[in-house]
NUTORMAR-917056 format. One record per residue: residue in one letter; residue number from 1; x negated, y negated, z negated of N, C-alpha, C in turn. Coordinates in Angstrom, 1 decimal. Layout:
! NUTORMAR-917056
<"A"; NUM; <X; Y; Z>; <X; Y; Z>; <X; Y; Z>>
...
! end
This chain:
! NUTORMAR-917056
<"X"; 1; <16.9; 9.1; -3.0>; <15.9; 8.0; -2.8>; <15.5; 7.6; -4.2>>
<"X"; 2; <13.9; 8.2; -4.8>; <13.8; 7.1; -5.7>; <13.2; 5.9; -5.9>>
<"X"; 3; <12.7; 5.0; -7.1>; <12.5; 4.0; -6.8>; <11.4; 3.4; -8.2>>
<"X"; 4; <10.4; 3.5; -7.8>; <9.3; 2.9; -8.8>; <9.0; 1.9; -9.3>>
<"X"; 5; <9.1; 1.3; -10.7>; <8.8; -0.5; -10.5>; <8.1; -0.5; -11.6>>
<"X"; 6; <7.2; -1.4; -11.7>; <6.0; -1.6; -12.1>; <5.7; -2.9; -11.9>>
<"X"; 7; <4.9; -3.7; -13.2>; <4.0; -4.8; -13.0>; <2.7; -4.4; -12.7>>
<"X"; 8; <2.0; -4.9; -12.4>; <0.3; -4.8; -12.1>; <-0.8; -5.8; -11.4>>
<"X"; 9; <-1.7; -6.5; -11.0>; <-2.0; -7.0; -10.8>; <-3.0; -6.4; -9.2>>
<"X"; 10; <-2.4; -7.2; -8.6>; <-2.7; -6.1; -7.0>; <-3.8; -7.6; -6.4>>
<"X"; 11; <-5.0; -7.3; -5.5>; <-6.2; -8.0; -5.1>; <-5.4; -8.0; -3.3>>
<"X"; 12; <-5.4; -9.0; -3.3>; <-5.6; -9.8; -1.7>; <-6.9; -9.8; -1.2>>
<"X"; 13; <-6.7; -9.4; -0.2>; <-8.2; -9.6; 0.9>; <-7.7; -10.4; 2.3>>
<"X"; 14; <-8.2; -10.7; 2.8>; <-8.7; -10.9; 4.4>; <-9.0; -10.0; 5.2>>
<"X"; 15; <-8.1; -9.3; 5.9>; <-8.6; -8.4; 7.1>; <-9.5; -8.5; 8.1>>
<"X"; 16; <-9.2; -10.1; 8.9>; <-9.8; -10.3; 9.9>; <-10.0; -12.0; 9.7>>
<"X"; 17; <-11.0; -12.9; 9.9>; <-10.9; -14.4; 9.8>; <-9.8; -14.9; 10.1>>
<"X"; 18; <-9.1; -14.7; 11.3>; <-8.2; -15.9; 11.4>; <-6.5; -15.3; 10.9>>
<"X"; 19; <-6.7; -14.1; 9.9>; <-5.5; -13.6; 9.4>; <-4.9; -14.1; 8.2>>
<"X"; 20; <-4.1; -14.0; 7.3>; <-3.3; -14.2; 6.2>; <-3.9; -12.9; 5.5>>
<"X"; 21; <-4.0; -13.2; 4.3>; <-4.2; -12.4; 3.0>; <-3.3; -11.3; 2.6>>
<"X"; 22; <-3.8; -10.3; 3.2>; <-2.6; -9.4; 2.7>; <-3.2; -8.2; 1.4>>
<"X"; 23; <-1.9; -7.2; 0.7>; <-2.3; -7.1; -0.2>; <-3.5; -5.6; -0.2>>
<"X"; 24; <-4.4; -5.5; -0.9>; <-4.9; -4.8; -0.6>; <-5.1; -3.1; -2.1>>
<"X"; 25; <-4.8; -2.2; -1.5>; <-4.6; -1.4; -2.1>; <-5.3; 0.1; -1.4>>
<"X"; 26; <-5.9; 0.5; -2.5>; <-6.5; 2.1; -2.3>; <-5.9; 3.3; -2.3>>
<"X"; 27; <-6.5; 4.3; -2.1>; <-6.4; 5.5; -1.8>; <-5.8; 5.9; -3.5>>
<"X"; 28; <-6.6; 5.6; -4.2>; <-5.9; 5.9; -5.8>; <-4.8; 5.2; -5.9>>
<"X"; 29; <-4.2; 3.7; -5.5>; <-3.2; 3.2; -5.9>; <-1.9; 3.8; -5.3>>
<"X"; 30; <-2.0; 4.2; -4.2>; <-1.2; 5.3; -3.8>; <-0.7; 6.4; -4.4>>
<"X"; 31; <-2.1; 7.3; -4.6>; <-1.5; 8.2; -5.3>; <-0.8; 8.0; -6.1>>
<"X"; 32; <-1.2; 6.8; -7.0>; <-0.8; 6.8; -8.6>; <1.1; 6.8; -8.1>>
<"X"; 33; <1.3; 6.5; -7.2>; <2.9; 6.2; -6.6>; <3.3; 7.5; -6.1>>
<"X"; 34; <2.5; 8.5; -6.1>; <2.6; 10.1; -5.5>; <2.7; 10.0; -4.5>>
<"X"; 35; <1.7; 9.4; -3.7>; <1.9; 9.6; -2.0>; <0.9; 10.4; -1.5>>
<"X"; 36; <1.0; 11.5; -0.7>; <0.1; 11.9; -0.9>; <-0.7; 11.7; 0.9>>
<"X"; 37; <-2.0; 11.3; 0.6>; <-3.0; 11.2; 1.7>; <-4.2; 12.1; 2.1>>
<"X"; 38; <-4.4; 11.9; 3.2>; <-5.4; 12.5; 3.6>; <-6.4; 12.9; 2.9>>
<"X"; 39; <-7.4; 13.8; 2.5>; <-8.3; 14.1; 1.5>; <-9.3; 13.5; 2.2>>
<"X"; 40; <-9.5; 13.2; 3.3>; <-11.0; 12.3; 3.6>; <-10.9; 10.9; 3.4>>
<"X"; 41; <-10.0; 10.6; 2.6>; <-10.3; 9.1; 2.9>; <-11.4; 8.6; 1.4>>
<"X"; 42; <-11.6; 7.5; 1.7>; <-12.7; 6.7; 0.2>; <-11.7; 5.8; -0.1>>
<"X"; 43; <-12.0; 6.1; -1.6>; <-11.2; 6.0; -3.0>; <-11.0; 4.2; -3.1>>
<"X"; 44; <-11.8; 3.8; -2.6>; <-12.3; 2.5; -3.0>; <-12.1; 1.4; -1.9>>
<"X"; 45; <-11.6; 2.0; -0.5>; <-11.5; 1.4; 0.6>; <-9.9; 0.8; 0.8>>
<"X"; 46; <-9.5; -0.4; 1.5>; <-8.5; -1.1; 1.0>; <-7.1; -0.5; 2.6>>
<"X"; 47; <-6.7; 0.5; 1.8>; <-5.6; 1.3; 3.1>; <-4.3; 0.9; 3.5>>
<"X"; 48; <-4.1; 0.4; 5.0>; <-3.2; 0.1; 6.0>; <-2.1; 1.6; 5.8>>
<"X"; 49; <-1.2; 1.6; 5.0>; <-0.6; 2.9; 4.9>; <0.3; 3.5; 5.8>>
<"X"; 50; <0.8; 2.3; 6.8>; <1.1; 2.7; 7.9>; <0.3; 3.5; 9.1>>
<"X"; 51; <-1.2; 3.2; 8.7>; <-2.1; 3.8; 9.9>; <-2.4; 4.7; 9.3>>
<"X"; 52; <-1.9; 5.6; 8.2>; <-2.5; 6.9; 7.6>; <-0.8; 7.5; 7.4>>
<"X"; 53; <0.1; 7.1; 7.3>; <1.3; 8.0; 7.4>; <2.8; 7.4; 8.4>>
<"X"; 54; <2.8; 7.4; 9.6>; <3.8; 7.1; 10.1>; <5.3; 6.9; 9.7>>
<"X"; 55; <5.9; 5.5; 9.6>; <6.9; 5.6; 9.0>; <6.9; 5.0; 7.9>>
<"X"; 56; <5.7; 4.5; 7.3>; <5.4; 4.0; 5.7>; <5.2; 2.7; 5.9>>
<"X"; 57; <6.0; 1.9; 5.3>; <6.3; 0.5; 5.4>; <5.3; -0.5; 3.7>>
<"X"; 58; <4.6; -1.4; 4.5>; <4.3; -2.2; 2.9>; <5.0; -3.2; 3.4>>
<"X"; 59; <5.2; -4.5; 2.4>; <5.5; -5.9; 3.0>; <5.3; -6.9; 1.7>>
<"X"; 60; <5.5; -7.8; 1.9>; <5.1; -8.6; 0.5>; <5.8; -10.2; 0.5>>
<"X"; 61; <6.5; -10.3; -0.8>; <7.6; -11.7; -0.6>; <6.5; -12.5; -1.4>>
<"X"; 62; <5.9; -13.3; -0.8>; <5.0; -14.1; -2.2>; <5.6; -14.9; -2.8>>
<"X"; 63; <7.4; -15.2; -2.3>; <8.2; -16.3; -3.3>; <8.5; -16.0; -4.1>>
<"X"; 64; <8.9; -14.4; -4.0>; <9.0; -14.0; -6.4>; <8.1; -12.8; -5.9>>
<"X"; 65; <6.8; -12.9; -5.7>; <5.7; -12.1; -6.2>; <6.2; -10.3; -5.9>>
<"X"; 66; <6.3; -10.1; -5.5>; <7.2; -8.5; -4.5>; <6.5; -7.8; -3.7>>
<"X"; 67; <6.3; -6.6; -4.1>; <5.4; -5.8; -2.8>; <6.1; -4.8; -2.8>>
<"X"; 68; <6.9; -4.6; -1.8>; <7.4; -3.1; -1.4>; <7.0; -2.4; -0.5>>
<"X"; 69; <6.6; -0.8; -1.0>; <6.3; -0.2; -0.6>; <7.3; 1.4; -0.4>>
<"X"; 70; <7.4; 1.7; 1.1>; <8.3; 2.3; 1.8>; <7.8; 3.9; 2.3>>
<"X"; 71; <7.6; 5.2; 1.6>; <6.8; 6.3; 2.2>; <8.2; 6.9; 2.7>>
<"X"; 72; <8.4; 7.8; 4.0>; <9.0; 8.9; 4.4>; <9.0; 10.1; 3.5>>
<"X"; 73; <9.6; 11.3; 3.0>; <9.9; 12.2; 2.6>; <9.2; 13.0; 3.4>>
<"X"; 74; <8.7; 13.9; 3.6>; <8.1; 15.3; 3.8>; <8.9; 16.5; 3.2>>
<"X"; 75; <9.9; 16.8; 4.3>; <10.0; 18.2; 3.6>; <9.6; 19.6; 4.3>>
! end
């Protein structure tokens, strides 16, 4: 299991009105973590990575600033 860490400055959106701010991240920000996605998706669009690879967990501690991100292995 390995394990990537990095500072960066990650953008919050709004999914739906009466939701919480969750973090929003693209099709490139993924990659850049080697995950690899579907080739149709848009680069720029803010991806639920659980609804594009089963098993892939995000979650986010906002008390010390924390986004973990969880992909399954493919072999």
């Amino acid at each position: 299991m390995g394990s990537a860490i990095n500072h960066r400055n990650i953008e919050f959106k709004k999914v739906a009105k009466d939701t919480p701010v969750v973090p929003c991240l693209i099709a490139q920000d993924y990659q850049n973590y080697v995950v690899n996605l579907p080739d149709d998706l848009t680069m720029t669009q803010c991806y639920a990575l659980s609804q594009q690879i089963s098993g892939a967990k995000l979650s986010y501690d906002a008390a010390i600033q924390l986004i973990d991100l969880g992909v399954p292995q493919v072999f």
